[in-house]
NUSE-542589 format. One record per residue (C-alpha): x, y, z. Coordinates in steps of 0.5 Angstrom, whole numbers, plus 500, padded with zeros to 3 digits. Layout:
N
XYZ ...
end
This chain:
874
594345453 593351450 589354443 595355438 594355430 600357428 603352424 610351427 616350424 624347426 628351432 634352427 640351430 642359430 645359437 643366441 648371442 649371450 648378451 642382448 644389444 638392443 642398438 644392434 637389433 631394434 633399427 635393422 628389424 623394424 626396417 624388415 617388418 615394414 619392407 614386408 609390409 607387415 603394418 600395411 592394410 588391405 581395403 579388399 580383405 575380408 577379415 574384420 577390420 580394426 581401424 586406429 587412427 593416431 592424434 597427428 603430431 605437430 609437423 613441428 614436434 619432436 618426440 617427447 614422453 606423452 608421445 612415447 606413452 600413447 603411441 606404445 599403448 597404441 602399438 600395444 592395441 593393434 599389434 595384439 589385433 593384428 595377431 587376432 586376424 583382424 585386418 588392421 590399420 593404425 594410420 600416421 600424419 602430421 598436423 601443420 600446426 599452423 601458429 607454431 609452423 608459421 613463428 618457425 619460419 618467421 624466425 628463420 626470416 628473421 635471421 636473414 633480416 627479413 619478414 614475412 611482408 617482404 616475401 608476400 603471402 604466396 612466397 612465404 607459403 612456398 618457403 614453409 612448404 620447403 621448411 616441412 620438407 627439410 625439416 618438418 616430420 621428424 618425429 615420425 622417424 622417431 615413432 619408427 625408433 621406438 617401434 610403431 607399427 604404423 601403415 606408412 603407405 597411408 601417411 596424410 598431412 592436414 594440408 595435403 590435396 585430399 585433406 584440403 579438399 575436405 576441409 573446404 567441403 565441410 566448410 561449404 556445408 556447414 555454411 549452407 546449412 548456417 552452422 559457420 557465420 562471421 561475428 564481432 566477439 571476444 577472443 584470445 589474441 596473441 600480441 606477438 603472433 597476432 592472431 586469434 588463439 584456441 582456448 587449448 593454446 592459451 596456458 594460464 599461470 599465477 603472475 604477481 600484478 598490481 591491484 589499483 583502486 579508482 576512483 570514478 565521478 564527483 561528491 555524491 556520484 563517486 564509485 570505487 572500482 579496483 583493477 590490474 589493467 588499468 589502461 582498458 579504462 580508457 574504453 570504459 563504456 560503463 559501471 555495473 553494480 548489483 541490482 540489489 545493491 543497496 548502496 547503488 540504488 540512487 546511481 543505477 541509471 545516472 551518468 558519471 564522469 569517466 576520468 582522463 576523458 571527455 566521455 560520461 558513462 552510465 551506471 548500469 544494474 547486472 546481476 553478473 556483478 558480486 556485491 560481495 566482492 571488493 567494492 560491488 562495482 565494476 568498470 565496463 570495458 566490452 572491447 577488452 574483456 569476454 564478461 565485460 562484453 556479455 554486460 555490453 550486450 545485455 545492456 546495449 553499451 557501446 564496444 570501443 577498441 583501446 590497442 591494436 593488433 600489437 597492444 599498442 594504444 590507439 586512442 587519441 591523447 597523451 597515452 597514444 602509441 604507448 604499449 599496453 604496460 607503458 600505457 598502464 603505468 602513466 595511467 596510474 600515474 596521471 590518476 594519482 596526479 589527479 588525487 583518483 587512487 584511492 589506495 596505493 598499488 598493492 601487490 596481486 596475484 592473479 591467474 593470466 593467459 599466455 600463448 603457449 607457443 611465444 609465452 607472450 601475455 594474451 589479450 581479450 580483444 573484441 574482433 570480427 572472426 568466423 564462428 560454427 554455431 555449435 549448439 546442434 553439433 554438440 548435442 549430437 555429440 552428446 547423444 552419441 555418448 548418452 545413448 552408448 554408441 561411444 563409450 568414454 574409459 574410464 567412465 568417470 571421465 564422462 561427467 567431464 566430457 558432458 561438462 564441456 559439450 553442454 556448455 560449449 560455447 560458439 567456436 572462433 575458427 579464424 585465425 590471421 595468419 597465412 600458413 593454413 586452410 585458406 577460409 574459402 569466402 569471397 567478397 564482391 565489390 557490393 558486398 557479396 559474400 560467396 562461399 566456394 566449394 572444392 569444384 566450384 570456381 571462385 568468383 573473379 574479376 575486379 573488387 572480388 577478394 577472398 577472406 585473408 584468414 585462414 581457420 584453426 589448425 584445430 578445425 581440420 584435425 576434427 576431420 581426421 578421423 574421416 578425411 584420412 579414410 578419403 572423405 568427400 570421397 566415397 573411397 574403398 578406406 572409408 568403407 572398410 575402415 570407418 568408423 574407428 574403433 578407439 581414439 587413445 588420446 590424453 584427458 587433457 584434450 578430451 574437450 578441444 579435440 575429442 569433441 571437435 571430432 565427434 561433432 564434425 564426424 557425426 555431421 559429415 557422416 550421417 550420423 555414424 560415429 568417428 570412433 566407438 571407445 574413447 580410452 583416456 589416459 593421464 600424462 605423464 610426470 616425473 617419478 615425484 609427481 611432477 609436471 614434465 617441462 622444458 623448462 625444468 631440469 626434469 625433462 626427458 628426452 625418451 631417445 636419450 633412454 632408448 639409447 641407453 637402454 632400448 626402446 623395450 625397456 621405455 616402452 615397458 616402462 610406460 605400460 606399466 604405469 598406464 592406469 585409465 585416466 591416472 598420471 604416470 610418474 617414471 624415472 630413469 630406475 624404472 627404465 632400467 629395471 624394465 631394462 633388466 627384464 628384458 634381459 631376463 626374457 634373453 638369458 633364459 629363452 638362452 637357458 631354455 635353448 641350451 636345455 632342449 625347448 623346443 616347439 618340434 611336435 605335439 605337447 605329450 598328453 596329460 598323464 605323461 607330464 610332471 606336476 610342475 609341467 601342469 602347474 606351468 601351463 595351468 598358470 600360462 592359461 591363467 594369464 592368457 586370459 587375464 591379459 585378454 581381460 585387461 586388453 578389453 578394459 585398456 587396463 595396461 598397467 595390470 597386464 604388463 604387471 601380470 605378464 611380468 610375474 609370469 615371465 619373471 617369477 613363475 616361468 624363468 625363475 620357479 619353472 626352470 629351477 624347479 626343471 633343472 634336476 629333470 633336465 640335467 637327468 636328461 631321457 625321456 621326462 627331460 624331452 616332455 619338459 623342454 617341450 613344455 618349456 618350449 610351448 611356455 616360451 612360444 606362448 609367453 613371447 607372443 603376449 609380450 610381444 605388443 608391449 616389448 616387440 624387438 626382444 619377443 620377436 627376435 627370441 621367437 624367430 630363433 626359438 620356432 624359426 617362425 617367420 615374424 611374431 608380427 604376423 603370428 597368432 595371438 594365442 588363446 586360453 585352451 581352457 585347461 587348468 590344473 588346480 591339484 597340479 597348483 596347490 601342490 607347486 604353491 606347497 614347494 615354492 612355500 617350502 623353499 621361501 621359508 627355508 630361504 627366508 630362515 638361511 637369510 637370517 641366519 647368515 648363510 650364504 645363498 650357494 652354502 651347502 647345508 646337511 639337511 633331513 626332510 620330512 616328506 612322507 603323506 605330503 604332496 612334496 615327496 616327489 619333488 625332494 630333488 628339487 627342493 634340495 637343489 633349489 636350497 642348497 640342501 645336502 643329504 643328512 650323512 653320517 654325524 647329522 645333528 639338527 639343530 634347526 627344524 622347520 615345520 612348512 607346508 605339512 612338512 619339516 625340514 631339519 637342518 645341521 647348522 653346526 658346521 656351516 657358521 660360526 654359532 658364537 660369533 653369530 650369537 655375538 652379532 645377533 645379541 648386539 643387533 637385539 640391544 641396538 633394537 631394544 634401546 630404540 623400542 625402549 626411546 621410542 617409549 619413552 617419548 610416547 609416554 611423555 605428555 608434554 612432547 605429544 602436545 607439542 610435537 607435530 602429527 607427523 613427528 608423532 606418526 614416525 615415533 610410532 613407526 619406529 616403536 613398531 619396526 623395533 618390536 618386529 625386530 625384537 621377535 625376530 632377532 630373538 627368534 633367530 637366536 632361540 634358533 641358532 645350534 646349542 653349544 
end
């Protein structure tokens, strides 16, 4: 009954062992799977492509759970493609990830006493080369531990030959076409790494400073400004008010004494200034701070460097060769000698960057660096999204994406450092500037010197999309498989890297997207919601996790809380829950196997099948193509859920239960049942398989001998359904929950046999009398029944004979305590909502669980008391 073109083989008769151990399975299997090629793409094939290219890890990384989660909702999209005949590529590597490559070698240097200098560039740039190659890469073994089915045979590195080919080829052309230039403008610079940093490598964190007031000028001409790096005065080069200031009226023009120095600055009017903020005036400092500059250029103010590349100052004076705090101190210090503080440092907190890779405080610092003009790029990238050529999941995500690409400024792509992409410009002895594409040689001879940066790790991971496939080069990969088809990624970077690929891919390749959806997901948190961090006790390793509990249990684990755009909280319970479950799948395709499922031959027809053989299949169907739906709308968390009621509650649990009676009858009925149950177990392990693919493809390979579920087909909705055939199962599973629920109640035990007289006749139950009992543990009502319990259910009554299975007395006993206990708190919480003077003294919250306890006390009321009037009379 449902559409499966795999052709079946003969269950072997291997028996499973009767536990699952995933240790013992995960690593042998996914060696086979790719010894098999099974995750390999062929350019030549002429099915359809499917083309994922994963956001490359940093050479330097190590696998954390934001990895786990997107590269598990990844594998999920390709492994279900893979199976729907599409010729699939999902495409690893690695970024060089040239700031944090570059400190990690320096600290090995460092520990032999030496420094990057003592080696020289060409040196230190072997020795990282031989730091990737003994130590770099290692979360890519880790993506193979948790399951990743990725195309090894086409693994690239942002420094490999064909990467640095077009990394060098896109440079050219966006230089020649004036899109790249070379300018003096404010960037983040890390002290530590001395470098320029991205935006995305700056991490800003509240830290408590000091508010300094200072006074500037003499008698009338005095101004106030207040500020926390007190030591940028030195490079003041202006005041700016509101020209609207009334205050400032009689200034805006003039020049007044700058303090501690022998310069006058101007009083300039700049409507970036807000008059209601603190004093309405503001130091100057270009040099120094990326707003201060945009005043020095609409003002024409002169631009002077107070610290160099380390933060040390460099102005000449008493506070030369201090560092940036030292210098901030004995500022402060001085101008209060000179009676210039105008109030006593007061305790501020303030949002500052630091680098994310040293945690070293960023400083603005005016610098002469390479920029891509970004206006036309990022219009284009725009376009793409506005005119629908790529789609933004969930759409709400693209106001932001819109946000950043309309207002993005020009991007700074130099950075000092020597491991990276070599920017390929050339200065002559008399000034030239060349740039030099792949296969053009530089110019040489004396004078001529290539520029010593190298660009922003970010400028050759917006290539990947393209440059993977063989770009410049015209290759058979990049014809087939470009563009891709979804770029899975986190919202945090949707504007540092989703936009840097969309505006180099719409370039280089004329206009063709890199990618045509962009599926955003949230992070993922701790199971209280909080941020996940090294330096909190929350981090988790998630090879800790799969250790303790298999990589299908993690990968489950995050599936199921993968909302679009939503943050994922997980805890360690969840794992083991998603742990138990993969155990359920196990224990009952075991049952299943032992009972006679099988694959061999054709479902029976219709008419030869039970109705609980329909409800099955019906609901199989059911979730076939809900699953199919919520794959299209990258909806994981629903379809994990729905596959887990599936295989959990109807199939493993309702269905084998409710079969039992038929198997162990055995004959012909319990033949058409296993095979039914067999094409249940077929089809449900094929879904699970992208989400959960070790235990899956183990327990299908053992039920069908099929060769792997990695290959298999991807099953699809026949259409049928039985909708008498579920409405007459619904009207059993309310049968056996009610009479469950009242057994609970009453005390008994789950296997206690109860002498029990059903009411069938006229309902669609009465074929499944057998089944009912042996699921409620109901014995046939003999000789001396005396009900002393019914239960109207379903159309049905179910009357039961309780005297001899409890002790009434004692039961009547507890229940009667448990209903005075319930009462007193019903009649507590009264009492407290009906005094008047403790509502409007207790808090909302306090009132609130008062409330919440009234209600749950009146509950138990009704219940308890229903259970009594229900016990037998004695």
């Amino acid at each position: 009954m449902t559409e499966n073109t795999q052709q079946q083989n003969p269950a072997p008769t291997t028996e499973l062992p009767t536990q699952y151990a995933p240790a013992e399975v995960e690593g042998k299997l996914y060696e086979r799977w790719v010894e098999r090629g099974y995750f390999t793409a062929d350019a030549g094939s002429d099915k359809d492509p499917y083309t994922i290219v994963i956001p490359p890890p940093n050479v330097t990384g190590a696998l954390h759970l934001g990895h786990a989660f997107q590269v598990t909702l990844m594998d999920a999209l390709t492994r279900r493609k893979r199976m729907q005949g599409y010729e699939t590529l999902w495409l690893p590597g690695m970024d060089h990830a040239g700031i944090a490559t570059q400190n990690k070698v320096e600290q090995q240097l460092a520990e032999e006493g030496k420094s990057r200098h003592d080696l020289g560039r060409d040196a230190f740039t072997e020795r990282v080369w031989q730091w990737k190659g003994e130590y770099g890469g290692r979360i890519l073994g880790q993506l193979k531990r948790l399951g990743a089915g990725l195309d090894w045979t086409r693994e690239r590195f942002t420094m490999d030959e064909g990467l640095s080919k077009a990394v060098q080829t896109i440079f050219k052309n966006l230089y020649d076409d004036e899109l790249i230039y070379r300018a003096e403008r404010i960037i983040n610079w890390c002290p530590r790494c001395l470098t320029a940093i991205s935006d995305i490598e700056v991490e800003y964190q509240d830290d408590p400073g000091e508010l300094v007031s200072l006074k500037y000028g003499e008698g009338d001409d005095t101004l106030v400004v207040a500020t926390t790096r007190a030591e940028t005065m030195l490079g003041d080069t202006a005041i700016a008010v509101h020209p609207d200031d009334e205050r400032y009226q009689h200034l805006i023009g003039r020049l007044i004494k700058l303090p501690l120095t022998d310069r006058s600055i101007p009083v300039v009017a700049d409507t970036h200034v807000d008059p209601e903020f603190g004093t309405g005036c503001v130091k100057v400092t270009p040099a120094h701070d990326p707003n201060d500059f945009a005043i020095g250029q609409r003002h024409n103010l002169d631009s002077i460097t107070v610290m160099d590349e380390r933060g040390i100052i460099t102005v000449p004076g008493p506070f030369q060769g201090l560092d940036r705090y030292e210098a901030r101190s004995a500022i402060v210090g001085a101008l209060k000698e000179q009676g210039r503080i105008v109030a006593e440092k007061r305790p501020y907190m303030h949002s500052v960057g630091h680098c994310s890779r040293c945690k070293t405080t960023v400083e603005p610092r005016l610098s002469m660096q390479w920029w891509v003009k970004v206006g036309p790029l990022a219009q284009a990238a725009g376009d793409a999204v506005r005119d629908g050529r790529v789609k933004i999941h969930p759409e709400d995500m693209s106001k932001r994406y819109f946000d950043w690409v309309d207002n993005m400024h020009d991007w700074c792509i130099s950075r000092q450092l020597w491991w990276g992409h070599r920017i390929p410009i050339w200065y002559g002895p008399e000034g030239q500037v060349v740039c030099v594409g792949p296969d053009e040689e530089p110019p040489s001879g004396e004078g001529w010197r290539q520029d010593p940066d190298v660009l922003d790790t970010w400028f050759s991971s917006g290539l990947w999309p393209f440059s993977t496939l063989g770009w410049p080069e015209k290759t058979a990969d990049l014809e087939k498989f470009y563009s891709t088809d979804v770029l899975l990624t986190g919202h945090d970077i949707i504007f540092f890297w989703v936009a840097r690929m969309m505006m180099f891919g719409l370039y280089a390749m004329d206009g063709e997207v890199p990618f045509k959806t962009v599926a955003l997901t949230g992070l993922v948190r701790d199971e209280f919601g909080k941020k996940m961090s090294k330096s909190n006790p929350n981090a988790v390793d998630p090879i800790d996790w799969m250790d303790a509990y298999g990589s299908d249990a993690v990968r489950f684990t995050l599936a199921k809380g993968a909302n679009p755009g939503a943050d994922v909280p997980i805890g360690e319970d969840w794992v083991q829950a998603s742990r138990n479950f993969a155990n359920k799948i196990w224990n009952a395709t075991r049952f299943a196997l032992m009972n006679g499922a099988t694959v061999e031959g054709e479902l029976p027809p219709v008419e030869q099948l039970s109705a609980v053989d329909r409800w099955i299949l019906s609901r199989l169907n059911k979730t076939v193509a809900e699953v199919d739906a919520y794959y299209e709308d990258y909806q994981f968390a629903k379809l994990s859920e729905s596959l887990y009621h599936f295989a959990w509650d109807e199939a493993f649990d309702w269905y084998v239960e409710l079969s039992k009676t038929t198997f162990f009858a055995g004959g012909e009925q319990a033949k058409v049942s296993g095979r039914v149950l067999g094409e249940v177990l077929d089809v449900m392990l094929r879904v699970l398989h992208p989400i959960v693919p070790f235990v899956t493809d183990t327990l299908w390979t053992t039920l069908t001998g099929g060769e792997s579920l990695v290959v298999a087909d991807w099953p699809k909705d026949s259409g049928f359904r039985d909708e008498a055939a579920e409405r007459e199962i619904e009207l059993v599973q309310q049968v056996v929950t009610e009479v469950r629920r009242f057994r609970s109640d009453q005390g008994l035990q789950p296997g206690q046999k109860v002498p029990a007289e059903l009411t069938l006749t006229g309902t669609a139950l009465a074929p499944h009398e057998a089944a009912i009992r042996q699921l409620l543990r109901l014995q046939p009502a003999g000789e001396g029944f005396h009900a002393t319990a019914s239960l109207p259910v379903a159309g049905a009554t179910v009357a039961l004979d309780l005297s001899g299975t409890i002790d009434v007395e004692a039961e009547r006993k507890r229940l009667t305590k448990d209903l005075g206990a319930a009462e007193k708190e019903k009649a507590d919480a009264n009492k407290k909502l009906g005094n008047e003077a403790f509502l409007a003294k207790a808090p909302d919250n306090v009132v609130d669980k008062i409330r919440t306890r009234l209600t749950k006390a009146e509950a138990d009321i009704e219940r308890i008391t229903n259970q009594i009037a229900a016990l037998p009379k004695g």
